[in-house]
C-alpha positions, 0 to 999 in steps of 0.5 A: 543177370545181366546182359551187355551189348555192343552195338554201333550207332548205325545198327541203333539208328537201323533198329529205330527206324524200323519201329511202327510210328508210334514205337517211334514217336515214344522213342522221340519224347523219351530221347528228348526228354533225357536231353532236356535232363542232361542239359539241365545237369550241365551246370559243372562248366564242362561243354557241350556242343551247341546241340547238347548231346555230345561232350567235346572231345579231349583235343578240343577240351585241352584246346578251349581251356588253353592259355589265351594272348592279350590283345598286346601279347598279340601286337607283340608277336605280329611285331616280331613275327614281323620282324623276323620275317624282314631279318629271314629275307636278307 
């Protein structure tokens, strides 16, 4: 049997914080040790934030693996940005 429950993330951290010092002192190293074992896991490339607990979202995802300017495809565009700027003022 198995019995699956929704609950959020404020409800959880309630919950904790009610436990006796010792319930959450094992919570802690319990916690701590899963992160300690995913961070370890995370050799496939993909990010997380510098915490380690979270995955980037996939905005940010699609955002970091965008294609990047050169340092002259840059030098490029402010010219011409610049120069469409000159030509949008007269």
């Amino acid at each position: 049997m198995e019995l699956t429950i929704n609950i959020e993330y404020d409800q959880v951290l309630k919950l904790a914080r009610q436990l006796p010092y010792k319930y959450k002192k094992k919570l802690t190293q319990e916690i701590e040790k899963d992160l300690k074992a995913e961070s370890e896991e995370n050799t496939d490339g993909s990010t997380k934030y510098q915490s380690g607990s979270e995955d980037l979202n996939e905005l940010q995802q699609f955002l970091l693996q965008g294609p990047l300017m050169s340092d002259e495809q840059f030098d490029s565009f402010k010219k011409l940005r610049k120069d469409f700027n000159r030509w949008l003022e007269k």
